[in-house]
Each structure stands twice: as C-alpha cells, then as structure tokens.
PQR file with spaces between the fields and no chain letter, atoms N, CA, C, O and H, PARSE charges and radii, in Angstrom:
ATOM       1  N    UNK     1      37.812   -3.051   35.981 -0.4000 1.5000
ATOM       2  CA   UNK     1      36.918   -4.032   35.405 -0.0000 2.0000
ATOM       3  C    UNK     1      37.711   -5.189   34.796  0.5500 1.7000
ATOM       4  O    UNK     1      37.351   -6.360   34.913 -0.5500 1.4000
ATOM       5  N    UNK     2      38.664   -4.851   34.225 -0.4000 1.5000
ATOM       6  CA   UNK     2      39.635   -6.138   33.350 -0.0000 2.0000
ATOM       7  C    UNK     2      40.111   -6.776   34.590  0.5500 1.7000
ATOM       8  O    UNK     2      40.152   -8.004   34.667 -0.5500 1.4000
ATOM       9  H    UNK     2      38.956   -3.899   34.130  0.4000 1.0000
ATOM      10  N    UNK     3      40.470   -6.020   35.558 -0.4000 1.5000
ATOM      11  CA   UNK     3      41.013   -7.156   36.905 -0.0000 2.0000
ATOM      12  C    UNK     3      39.820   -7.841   37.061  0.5500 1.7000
ATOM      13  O    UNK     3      39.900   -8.923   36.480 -0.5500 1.4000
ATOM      14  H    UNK     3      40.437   -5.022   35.494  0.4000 1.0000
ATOM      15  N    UNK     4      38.929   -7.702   37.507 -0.4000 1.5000
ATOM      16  CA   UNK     4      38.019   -8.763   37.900 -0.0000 2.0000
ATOM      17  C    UNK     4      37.745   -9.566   36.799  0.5500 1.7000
ATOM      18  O    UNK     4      37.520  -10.684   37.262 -0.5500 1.4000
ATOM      19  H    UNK     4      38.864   -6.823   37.979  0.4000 1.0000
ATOM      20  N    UNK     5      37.686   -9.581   36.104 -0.4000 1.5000
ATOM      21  CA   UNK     5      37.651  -10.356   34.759 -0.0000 2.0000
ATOM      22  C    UNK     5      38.387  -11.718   34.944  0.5500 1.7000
ATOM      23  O    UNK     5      37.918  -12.854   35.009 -0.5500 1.4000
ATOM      24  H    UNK     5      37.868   -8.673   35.728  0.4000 1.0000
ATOM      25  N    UNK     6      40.192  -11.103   35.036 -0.4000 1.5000
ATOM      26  CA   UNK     6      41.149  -11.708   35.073 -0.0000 2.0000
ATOM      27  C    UNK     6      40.883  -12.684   36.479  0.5500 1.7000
ATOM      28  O    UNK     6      41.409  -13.796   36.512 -0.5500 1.4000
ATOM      29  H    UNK     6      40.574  -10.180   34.982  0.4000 1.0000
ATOM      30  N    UNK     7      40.236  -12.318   37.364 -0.4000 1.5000
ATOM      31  CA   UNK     7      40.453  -12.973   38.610 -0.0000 2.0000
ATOM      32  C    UNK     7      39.340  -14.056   38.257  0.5500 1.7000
ATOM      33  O    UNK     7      39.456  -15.280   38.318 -0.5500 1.4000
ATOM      34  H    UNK     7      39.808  -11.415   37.338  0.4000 1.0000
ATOM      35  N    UNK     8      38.347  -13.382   37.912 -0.4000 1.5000
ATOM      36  CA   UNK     8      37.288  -14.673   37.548 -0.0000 2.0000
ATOM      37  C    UNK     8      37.699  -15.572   36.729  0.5500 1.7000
ATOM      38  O    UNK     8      37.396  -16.763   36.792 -0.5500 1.4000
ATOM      39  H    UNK     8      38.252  -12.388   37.862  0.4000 1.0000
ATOM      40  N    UNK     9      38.427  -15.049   35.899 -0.4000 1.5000
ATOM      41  CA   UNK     9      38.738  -16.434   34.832 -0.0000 2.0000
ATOM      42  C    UNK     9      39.819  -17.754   35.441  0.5500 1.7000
ATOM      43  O    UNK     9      39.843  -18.981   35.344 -0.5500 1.4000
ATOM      44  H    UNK     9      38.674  -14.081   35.848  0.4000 1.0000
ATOM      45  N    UNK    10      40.936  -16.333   36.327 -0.4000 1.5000
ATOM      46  CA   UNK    10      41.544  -17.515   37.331 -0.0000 2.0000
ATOM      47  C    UNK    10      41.132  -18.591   38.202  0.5500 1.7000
ATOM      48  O    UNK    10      41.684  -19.689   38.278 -0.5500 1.4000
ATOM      49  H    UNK    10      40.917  -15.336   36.406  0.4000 1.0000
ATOM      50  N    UNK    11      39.551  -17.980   39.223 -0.4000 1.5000
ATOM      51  CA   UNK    11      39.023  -18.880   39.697 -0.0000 2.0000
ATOM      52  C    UNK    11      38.482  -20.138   39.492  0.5500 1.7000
ATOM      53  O    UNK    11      38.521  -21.218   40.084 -0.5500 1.4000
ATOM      54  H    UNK    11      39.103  -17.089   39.162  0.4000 1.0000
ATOM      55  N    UNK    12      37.578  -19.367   37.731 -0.4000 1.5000
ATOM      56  CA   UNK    12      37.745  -20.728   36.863 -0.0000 2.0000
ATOM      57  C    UNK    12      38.616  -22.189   36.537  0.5500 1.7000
ATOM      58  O    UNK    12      38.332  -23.386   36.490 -0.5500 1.4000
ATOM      59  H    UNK    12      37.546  -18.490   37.251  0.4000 1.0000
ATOM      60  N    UNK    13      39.661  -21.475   36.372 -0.4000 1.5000
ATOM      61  CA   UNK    13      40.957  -22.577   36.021 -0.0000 2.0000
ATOM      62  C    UNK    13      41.154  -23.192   36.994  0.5500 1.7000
ATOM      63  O    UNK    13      41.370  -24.395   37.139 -0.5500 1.4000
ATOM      64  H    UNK    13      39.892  -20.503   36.410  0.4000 1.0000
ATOM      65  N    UNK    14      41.062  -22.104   37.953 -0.4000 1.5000
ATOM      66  CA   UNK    14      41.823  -23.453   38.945 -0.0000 2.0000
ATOM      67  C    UNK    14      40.673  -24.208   39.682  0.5500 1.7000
ATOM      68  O    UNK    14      41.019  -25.117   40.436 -0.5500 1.4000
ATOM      69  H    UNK    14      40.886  -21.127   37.835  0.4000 1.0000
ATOM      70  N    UNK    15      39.280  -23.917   39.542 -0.4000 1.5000
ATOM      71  CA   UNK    15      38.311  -25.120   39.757 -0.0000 2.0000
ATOM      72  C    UNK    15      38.691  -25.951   39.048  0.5500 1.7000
ATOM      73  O    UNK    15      39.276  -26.951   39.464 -0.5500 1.4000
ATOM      74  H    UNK    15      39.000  -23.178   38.929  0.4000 1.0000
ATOM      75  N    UNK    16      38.417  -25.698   37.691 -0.4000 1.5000
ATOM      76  CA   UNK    16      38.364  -26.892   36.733 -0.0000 2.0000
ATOM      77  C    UNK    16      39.552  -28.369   36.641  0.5500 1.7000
ATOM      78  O    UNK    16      39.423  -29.589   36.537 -0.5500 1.4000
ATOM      79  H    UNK    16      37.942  -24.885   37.353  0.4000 1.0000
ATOM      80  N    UNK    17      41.125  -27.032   36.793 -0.4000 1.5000
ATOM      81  CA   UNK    17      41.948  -28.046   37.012 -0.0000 2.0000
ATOM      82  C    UNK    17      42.151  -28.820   38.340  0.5500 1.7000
ATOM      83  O    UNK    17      42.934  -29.768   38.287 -0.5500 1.4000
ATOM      84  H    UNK    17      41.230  -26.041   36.878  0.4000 1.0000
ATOM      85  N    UNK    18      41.288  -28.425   40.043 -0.4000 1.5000
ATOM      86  CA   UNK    18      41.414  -28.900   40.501 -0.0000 2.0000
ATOM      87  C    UNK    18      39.953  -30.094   40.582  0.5500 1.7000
ATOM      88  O    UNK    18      39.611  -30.885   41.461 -0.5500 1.4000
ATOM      89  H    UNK    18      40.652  -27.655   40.086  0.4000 1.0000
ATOM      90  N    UNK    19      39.618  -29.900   39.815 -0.4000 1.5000
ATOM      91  CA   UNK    19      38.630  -30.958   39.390 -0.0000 2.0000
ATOM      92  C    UNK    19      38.714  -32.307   38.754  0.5500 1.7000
ATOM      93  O    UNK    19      38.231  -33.405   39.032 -0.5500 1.4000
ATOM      94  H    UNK    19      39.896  -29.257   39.101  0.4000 1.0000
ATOM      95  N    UNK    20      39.675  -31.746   37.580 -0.4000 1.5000
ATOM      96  CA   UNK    20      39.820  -32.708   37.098 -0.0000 2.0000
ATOM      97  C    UNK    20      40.869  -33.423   37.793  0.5500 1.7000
ATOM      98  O    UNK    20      40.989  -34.618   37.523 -0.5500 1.4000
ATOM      99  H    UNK    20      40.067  -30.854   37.355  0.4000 1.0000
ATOM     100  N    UNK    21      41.757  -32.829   38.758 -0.4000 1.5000
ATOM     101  CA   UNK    21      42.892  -33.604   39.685 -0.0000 2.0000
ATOM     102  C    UNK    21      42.347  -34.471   40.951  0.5500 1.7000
ATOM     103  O    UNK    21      42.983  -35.400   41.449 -0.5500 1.4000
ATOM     104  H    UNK    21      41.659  -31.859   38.977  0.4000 1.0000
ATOM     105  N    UNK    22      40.771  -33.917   41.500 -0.4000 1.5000
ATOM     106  CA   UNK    22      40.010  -34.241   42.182 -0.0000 2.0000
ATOM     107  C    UNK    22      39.345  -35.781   41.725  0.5500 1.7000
ATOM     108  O    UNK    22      39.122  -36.586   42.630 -0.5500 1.4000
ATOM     109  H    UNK    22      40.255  -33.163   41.096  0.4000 1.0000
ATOM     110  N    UNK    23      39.091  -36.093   40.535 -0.4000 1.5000
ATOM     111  CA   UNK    23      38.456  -36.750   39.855 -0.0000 2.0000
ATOM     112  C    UNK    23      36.387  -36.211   39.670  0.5500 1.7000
ATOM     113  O    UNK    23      35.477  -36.975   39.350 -0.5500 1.4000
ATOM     114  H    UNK    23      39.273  -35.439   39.801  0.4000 1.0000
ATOM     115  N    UNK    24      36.305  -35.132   39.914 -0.4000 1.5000
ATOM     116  CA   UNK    24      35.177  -34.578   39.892 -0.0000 2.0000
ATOM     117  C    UNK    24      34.559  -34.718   38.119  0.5500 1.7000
ATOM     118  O    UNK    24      33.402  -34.953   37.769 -0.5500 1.4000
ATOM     119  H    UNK    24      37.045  -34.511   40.174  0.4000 1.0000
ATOM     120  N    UNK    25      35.749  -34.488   37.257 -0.4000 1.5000
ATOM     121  CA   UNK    25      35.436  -34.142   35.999 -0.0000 2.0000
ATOM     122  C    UNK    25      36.236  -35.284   34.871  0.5500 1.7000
ATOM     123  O    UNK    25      37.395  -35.521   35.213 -0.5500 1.4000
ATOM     124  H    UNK    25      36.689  -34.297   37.541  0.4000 1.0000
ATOM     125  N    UNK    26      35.906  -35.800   33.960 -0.4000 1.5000
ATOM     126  CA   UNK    26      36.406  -36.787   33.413 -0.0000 2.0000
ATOM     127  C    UNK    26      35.616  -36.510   31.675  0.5500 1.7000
ATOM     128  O    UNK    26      34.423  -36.493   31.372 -0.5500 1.4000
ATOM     129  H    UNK    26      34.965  -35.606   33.683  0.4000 1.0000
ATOM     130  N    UNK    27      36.971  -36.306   30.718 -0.4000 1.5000
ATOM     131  CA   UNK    27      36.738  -36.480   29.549 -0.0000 2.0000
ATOM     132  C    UNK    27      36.726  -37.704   28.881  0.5500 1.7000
ATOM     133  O    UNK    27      37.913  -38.021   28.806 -0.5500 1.4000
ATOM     134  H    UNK    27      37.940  -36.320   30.964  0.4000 1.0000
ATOM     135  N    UNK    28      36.026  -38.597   28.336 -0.4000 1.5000
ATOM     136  CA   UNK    28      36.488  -39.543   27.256 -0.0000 2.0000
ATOM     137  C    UNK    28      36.129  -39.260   25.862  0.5500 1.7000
ATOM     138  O    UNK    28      35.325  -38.411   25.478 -0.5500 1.4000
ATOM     139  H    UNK    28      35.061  -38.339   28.396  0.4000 1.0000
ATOM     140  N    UNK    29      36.865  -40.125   25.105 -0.4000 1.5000
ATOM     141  CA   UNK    29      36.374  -39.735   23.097 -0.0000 2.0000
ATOM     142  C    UNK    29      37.056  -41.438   22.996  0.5500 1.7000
ATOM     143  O    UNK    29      37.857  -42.154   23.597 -0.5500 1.4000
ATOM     144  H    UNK    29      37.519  -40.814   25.416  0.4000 1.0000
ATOM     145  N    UNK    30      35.964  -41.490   21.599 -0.4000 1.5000
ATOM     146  CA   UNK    30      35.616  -42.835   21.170 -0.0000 2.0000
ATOM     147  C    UNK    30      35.750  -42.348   19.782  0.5500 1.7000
ATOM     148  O    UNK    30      35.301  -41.245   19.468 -0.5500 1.4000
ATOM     149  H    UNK    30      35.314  -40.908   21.110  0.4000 1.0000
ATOM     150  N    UNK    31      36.351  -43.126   18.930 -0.4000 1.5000
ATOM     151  CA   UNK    31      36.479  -42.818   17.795 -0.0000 2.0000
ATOM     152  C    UNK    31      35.718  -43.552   16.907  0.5500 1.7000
ATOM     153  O    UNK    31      36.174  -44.695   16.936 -0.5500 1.4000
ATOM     154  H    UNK    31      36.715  -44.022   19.184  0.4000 1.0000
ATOM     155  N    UNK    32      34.388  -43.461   15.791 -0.4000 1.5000
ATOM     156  CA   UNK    32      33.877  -44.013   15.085 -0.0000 2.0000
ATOM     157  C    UNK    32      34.526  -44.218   13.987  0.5500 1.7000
ATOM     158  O    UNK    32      34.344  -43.280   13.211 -0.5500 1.4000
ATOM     159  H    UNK    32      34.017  -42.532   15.768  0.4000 1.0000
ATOM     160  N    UNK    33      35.589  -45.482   13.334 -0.4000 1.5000
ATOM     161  CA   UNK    33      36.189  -45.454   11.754 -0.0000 2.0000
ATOM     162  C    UNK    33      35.007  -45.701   11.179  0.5500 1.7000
ATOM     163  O    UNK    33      35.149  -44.906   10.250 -0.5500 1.4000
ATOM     164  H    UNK    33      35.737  -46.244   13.964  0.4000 1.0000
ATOM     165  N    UNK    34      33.921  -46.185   10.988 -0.4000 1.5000
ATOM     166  CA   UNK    34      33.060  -46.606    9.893 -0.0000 2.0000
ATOM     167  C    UNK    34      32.448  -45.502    9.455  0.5500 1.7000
ATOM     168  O    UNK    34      32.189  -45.376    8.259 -0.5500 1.4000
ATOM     169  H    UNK    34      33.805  -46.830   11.742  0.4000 1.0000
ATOM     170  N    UNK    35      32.067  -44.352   10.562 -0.4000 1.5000
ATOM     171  CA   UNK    35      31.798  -43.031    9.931 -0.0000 2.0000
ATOM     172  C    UNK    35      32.613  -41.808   10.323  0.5500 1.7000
ATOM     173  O    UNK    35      32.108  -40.686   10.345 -0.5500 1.4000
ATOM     174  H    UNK    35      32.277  -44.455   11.534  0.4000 1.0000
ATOM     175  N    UNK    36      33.941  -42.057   10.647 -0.4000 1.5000
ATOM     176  CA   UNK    36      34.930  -41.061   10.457 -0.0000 2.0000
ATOM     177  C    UNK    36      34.657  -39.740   11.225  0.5500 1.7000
ATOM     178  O    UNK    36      34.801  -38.535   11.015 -0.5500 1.4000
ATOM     179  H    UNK    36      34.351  -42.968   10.629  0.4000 1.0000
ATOM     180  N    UNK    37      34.166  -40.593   12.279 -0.4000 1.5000
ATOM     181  CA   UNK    37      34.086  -39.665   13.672 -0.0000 2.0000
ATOM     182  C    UNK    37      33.983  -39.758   15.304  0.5500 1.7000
ATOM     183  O    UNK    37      33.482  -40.695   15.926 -0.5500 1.4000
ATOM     184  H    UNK    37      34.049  -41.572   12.450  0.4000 1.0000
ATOM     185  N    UNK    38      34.480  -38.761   15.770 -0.4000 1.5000
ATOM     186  CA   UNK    38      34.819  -38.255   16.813 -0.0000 2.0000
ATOM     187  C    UNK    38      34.327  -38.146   18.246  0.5500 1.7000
ATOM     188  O    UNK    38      34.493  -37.109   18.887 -0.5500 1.4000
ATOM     189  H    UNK    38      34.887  -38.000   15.265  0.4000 1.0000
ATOM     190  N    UNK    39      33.547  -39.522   18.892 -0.4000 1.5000
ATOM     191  CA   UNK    39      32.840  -38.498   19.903 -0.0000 2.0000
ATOM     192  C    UNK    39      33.562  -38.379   21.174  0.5500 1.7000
ATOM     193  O    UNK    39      34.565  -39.008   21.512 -0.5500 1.4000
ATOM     194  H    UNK    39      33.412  -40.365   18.371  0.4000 1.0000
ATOM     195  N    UNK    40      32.627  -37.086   22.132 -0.4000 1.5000
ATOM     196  CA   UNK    40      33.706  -36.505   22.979 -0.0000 2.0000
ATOM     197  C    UNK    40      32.783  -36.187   24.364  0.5500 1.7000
ATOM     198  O    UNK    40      31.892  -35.342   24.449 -0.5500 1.4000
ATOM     199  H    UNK    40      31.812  -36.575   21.858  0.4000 1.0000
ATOM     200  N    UNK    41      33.263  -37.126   25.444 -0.4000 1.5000
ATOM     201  CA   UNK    41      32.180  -37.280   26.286 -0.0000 2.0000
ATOM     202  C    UNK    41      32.601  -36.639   27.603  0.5500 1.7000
ATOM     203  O    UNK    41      33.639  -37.100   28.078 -0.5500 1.4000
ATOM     204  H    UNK    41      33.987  -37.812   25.374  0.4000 1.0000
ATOM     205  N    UNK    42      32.123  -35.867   28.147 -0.4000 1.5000
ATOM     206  CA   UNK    42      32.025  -34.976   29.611 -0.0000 2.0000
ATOM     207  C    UNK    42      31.652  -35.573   30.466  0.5500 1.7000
ATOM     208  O    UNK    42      30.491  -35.913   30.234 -0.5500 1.4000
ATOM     209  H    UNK    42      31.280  -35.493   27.762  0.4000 1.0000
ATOM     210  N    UNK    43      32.115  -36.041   31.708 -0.4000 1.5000
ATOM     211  CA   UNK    43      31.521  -36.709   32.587 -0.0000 2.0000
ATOM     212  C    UNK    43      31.521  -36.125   33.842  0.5500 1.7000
ATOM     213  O    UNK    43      32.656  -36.189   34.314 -0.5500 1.4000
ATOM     214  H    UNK    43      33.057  -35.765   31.896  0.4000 1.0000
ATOM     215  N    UNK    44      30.368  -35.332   34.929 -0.4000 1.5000
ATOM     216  CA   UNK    44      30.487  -35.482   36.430 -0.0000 2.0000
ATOM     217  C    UNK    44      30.325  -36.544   37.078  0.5500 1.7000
ATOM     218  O    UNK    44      29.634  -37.506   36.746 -0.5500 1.4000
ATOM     219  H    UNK    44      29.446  -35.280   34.545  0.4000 1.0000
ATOM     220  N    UNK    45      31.012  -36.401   38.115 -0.4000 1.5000
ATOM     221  CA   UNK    45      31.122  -37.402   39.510 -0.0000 2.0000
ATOM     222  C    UNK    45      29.971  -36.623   40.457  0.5500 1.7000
ATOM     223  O    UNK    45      30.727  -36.252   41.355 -0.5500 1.4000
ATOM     224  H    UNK    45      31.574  -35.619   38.385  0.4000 1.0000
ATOM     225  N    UNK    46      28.769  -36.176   40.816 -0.4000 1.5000
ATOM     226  CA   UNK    46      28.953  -35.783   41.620 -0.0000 2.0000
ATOM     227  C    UNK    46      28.918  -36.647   43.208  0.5500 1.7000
ATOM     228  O    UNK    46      28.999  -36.297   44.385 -0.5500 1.4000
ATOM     229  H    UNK    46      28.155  -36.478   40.087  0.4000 1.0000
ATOM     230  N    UNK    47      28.786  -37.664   42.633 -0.4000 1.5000
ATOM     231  CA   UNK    47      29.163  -38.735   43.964 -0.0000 2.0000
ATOM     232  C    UNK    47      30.476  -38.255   44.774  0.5500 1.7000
ATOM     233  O    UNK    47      30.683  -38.395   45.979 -0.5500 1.4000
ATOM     234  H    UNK    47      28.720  -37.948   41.676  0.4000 1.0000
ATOM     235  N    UNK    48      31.390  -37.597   43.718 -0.4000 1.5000
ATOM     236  CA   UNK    48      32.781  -37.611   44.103 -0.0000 2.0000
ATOM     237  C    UNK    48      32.563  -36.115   45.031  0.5500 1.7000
ATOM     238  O    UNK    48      32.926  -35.994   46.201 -0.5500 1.4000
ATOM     239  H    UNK    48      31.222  -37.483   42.739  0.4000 1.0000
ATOM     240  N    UNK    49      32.123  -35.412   44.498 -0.4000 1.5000
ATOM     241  CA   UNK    49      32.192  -33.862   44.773 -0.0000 2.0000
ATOM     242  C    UNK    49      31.289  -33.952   45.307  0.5500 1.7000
ATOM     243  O    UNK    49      30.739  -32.889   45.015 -0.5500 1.4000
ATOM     244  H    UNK    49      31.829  -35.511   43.547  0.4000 1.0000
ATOM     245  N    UNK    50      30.117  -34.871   46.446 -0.4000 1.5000
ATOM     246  CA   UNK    50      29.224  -35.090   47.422 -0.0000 2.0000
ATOM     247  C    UNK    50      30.509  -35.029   48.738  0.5500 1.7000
ATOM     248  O    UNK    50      30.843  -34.305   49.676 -0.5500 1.4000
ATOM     249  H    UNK    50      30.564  -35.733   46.683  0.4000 1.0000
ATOM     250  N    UNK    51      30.952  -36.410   48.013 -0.4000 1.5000
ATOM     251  CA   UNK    51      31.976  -37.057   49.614 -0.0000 2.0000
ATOM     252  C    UNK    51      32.924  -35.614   49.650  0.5500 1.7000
ATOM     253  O    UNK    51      32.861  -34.940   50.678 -0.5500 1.4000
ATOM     254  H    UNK    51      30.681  -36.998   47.251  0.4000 1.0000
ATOM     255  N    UNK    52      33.705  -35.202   48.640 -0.4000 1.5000
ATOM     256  CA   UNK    52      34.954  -34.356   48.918 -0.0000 2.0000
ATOM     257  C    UNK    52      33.993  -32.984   49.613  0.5500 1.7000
ATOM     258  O    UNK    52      34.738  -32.358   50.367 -0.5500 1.4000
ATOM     259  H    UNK    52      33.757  -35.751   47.806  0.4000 1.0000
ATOM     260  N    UNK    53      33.062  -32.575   49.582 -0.4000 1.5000
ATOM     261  CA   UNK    53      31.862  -31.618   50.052 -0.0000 2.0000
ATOM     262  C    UNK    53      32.158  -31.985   51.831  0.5500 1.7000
ATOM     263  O    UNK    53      32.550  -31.287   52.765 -0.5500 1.4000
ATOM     264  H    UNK    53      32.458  -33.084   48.970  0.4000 1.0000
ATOM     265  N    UNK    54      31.722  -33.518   51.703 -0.4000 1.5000
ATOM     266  CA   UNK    54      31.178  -33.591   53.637 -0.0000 2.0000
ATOM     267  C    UNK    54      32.712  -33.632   54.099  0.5500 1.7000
ATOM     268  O    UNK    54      32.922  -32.896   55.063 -0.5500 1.4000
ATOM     269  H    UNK    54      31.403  -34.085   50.943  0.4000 1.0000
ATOM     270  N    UNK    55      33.861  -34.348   53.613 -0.4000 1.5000
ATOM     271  CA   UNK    55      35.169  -34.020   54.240 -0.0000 2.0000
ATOM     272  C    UNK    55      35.777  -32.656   54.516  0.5500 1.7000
ATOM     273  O    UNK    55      36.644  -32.273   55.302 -0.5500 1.4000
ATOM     274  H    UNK    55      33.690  -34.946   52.830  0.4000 1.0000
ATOM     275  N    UNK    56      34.917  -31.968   53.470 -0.4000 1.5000
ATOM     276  CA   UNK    56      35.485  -30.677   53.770 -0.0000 2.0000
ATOM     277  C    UNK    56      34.913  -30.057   54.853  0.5500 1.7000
ATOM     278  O    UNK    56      35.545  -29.421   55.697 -0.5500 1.4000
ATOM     279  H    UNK    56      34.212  -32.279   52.833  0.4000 1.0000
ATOM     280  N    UNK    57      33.669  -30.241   54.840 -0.4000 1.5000
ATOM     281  CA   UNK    57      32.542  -30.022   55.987 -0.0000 2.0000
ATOM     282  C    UNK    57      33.249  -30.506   57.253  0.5500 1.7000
ATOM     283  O    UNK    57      33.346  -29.856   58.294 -0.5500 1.4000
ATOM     284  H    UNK    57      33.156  -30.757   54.154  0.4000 1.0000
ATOM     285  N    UNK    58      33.782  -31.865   57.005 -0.4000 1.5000
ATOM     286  CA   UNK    58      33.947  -32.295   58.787 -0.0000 2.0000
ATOM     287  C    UNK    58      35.192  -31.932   59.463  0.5500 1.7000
ATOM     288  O    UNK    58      35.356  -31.945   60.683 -0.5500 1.4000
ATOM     289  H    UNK    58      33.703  -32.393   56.160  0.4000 1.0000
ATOM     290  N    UNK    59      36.205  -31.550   58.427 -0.4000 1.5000
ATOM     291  CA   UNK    59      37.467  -30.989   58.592 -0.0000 2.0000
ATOM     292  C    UNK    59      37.204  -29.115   59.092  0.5500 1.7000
ATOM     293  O    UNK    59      37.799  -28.335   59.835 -0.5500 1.4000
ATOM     294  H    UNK    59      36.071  -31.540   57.436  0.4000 1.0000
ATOM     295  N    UNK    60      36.107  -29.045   58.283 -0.4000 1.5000
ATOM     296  CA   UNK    60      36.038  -27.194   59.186 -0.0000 2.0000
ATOM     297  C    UNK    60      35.638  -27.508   60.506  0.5500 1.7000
ATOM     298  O    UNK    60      36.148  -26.763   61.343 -0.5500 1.4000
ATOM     299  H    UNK    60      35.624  -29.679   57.679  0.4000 1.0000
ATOM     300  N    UNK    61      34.644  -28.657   61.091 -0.4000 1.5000
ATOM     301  CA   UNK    61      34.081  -28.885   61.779 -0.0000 2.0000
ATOM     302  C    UNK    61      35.118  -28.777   62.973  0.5500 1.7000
ATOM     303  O    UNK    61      35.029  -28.086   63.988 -0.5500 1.4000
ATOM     304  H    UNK    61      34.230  -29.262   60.411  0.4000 1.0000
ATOM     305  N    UNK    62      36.609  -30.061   62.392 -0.4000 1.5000
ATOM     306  CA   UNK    62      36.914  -30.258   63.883 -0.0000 2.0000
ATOM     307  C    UNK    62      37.705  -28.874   64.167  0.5500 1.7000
ATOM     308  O    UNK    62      37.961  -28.538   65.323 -0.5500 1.4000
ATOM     309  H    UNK    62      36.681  -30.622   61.567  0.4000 1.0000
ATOM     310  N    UNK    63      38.076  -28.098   63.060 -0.4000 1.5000
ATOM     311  CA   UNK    63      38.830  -26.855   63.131 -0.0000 2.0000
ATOM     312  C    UNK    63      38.148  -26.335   63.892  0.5500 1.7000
ATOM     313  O    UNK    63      38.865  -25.716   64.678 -0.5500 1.4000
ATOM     314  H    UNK    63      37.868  -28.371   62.121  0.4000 1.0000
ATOM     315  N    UNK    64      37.087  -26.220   64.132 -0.4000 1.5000
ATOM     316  CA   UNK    64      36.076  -25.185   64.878 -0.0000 2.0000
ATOM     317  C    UNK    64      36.181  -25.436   65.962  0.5500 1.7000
ATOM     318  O    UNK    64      36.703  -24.582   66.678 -0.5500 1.4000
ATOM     319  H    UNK    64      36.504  -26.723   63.493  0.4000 1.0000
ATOM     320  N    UNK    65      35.643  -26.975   66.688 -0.4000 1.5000
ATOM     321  CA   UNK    65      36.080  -27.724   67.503 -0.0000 2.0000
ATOM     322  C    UNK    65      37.590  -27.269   68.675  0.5500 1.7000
ATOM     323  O    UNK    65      37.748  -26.875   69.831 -0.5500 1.4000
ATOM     324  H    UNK    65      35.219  -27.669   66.106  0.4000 1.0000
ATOM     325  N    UNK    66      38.470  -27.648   67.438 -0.4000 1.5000
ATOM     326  CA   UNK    66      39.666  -27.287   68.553 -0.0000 2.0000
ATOM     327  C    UNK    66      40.322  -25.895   68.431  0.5500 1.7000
ATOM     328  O    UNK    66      41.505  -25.674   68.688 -0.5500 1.4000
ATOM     329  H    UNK    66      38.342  -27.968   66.500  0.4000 1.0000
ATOM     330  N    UNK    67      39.231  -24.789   67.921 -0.4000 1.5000
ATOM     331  CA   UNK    67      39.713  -23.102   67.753 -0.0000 2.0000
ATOM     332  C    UNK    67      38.731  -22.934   69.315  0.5500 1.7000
ATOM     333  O    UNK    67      39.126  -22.188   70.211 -0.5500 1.4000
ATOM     334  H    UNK    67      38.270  -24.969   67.712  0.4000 1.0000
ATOM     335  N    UNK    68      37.534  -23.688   69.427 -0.4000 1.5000
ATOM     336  CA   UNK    68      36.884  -23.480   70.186 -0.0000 2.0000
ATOM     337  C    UNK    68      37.817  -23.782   71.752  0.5500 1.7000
ATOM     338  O    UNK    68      38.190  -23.035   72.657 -0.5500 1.4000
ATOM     339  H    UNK    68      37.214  -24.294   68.699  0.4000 1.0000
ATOM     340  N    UNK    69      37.922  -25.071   71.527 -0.4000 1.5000
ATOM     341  CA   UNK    69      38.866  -25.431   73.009 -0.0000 2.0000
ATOM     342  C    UNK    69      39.948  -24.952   73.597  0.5500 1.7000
ATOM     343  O    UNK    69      40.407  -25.102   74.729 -0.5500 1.4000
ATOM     344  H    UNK    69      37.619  -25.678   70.792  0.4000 1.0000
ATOM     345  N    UNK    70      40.312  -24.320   72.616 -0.4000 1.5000
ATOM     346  CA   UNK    70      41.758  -23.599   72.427 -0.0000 2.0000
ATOM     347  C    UNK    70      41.600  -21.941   73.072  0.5500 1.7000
ATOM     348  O    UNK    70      42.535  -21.259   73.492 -0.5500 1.4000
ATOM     349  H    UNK    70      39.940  -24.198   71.696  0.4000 1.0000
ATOM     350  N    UNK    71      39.890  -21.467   72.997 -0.4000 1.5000
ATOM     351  CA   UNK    71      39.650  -20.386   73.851 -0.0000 2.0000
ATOM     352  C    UNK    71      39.098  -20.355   74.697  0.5500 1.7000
ATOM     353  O    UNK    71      38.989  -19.326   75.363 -0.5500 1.4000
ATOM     354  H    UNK    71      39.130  -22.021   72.655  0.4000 1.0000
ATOM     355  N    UNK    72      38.429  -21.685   75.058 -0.4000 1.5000
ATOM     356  CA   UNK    72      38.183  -21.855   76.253 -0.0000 2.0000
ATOM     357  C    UNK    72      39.469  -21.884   77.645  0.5500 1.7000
ATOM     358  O    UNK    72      39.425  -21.394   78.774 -0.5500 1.4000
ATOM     359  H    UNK    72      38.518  -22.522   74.517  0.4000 1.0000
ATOM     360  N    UNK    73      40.406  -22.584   77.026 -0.4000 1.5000
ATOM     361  CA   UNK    73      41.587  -22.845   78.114 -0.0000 2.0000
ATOM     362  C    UNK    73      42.213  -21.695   77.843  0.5500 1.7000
ATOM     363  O    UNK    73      43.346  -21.866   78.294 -0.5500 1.4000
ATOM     364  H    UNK    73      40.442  -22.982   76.109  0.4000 1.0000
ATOM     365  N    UNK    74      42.164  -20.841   77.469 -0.4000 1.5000
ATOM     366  CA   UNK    74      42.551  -19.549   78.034 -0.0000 2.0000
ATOM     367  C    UNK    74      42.139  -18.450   78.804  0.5500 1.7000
ATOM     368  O    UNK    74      42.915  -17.519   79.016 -0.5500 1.4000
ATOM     369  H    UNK    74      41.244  -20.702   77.103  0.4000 1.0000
C-alpha cells in the first residue's frame, strides 16, 4: 500500500513539474504595501494543454501510420 502511495505521489510531481515546464501552469503574486499583503495567483493554460493534447494525438497518429506500413511490407 505505501508503494502505491509513493508512485502516485511521483506521478503527481512529475505532472506538475512537467507542467509548469510545459507552460500549462503559471504562478504569479502581487504584493499589496498599503495593506501589507500578499496575493498569490494560479493560472491554467488550457489553450496550452488543448494544442500540446492534439500534437500528442497527431504524433501517435503518424506512429501508427508508419508501425502500420512497416507490417504491411513485410
């Protein structure tokens, strides 16, 4: 049970950090001096994580494509 735990939390991380390397995920903070605070803003793309979605889509596509041709000529 603790392994799967551990693996889920890994899967986590490395979405997140490849997210934020993706540009999928974007933090900003703005600092208010007049009232001595902090804000802290989360942002999705999913415009971004639409397009990186269909590239991934069209890249299995041509894989398929030339796994396909590749057993045909044999």
């Amino acid at each position: 049970m603790r392994a799967i735990f551990i693996v889920v939390v890994l899967l986590l991380v490395g979405i997140a950090g490849l997210g934020f390397y993706r540009g999928w995920f974007q933090i900003s903070t703005d600092r208010d001096n007049t009232q001595n605070k902090v804000n802290t803003t989360f942002t999705v793309d999913e415009d971004k994580i639409r397009e990186d979605k269909e590239k991934v889509q069209e890249l299995g596509q041509q894989a398929n494509e030339k796994t396909g041709d590749a057993e045909q000529n044999e």
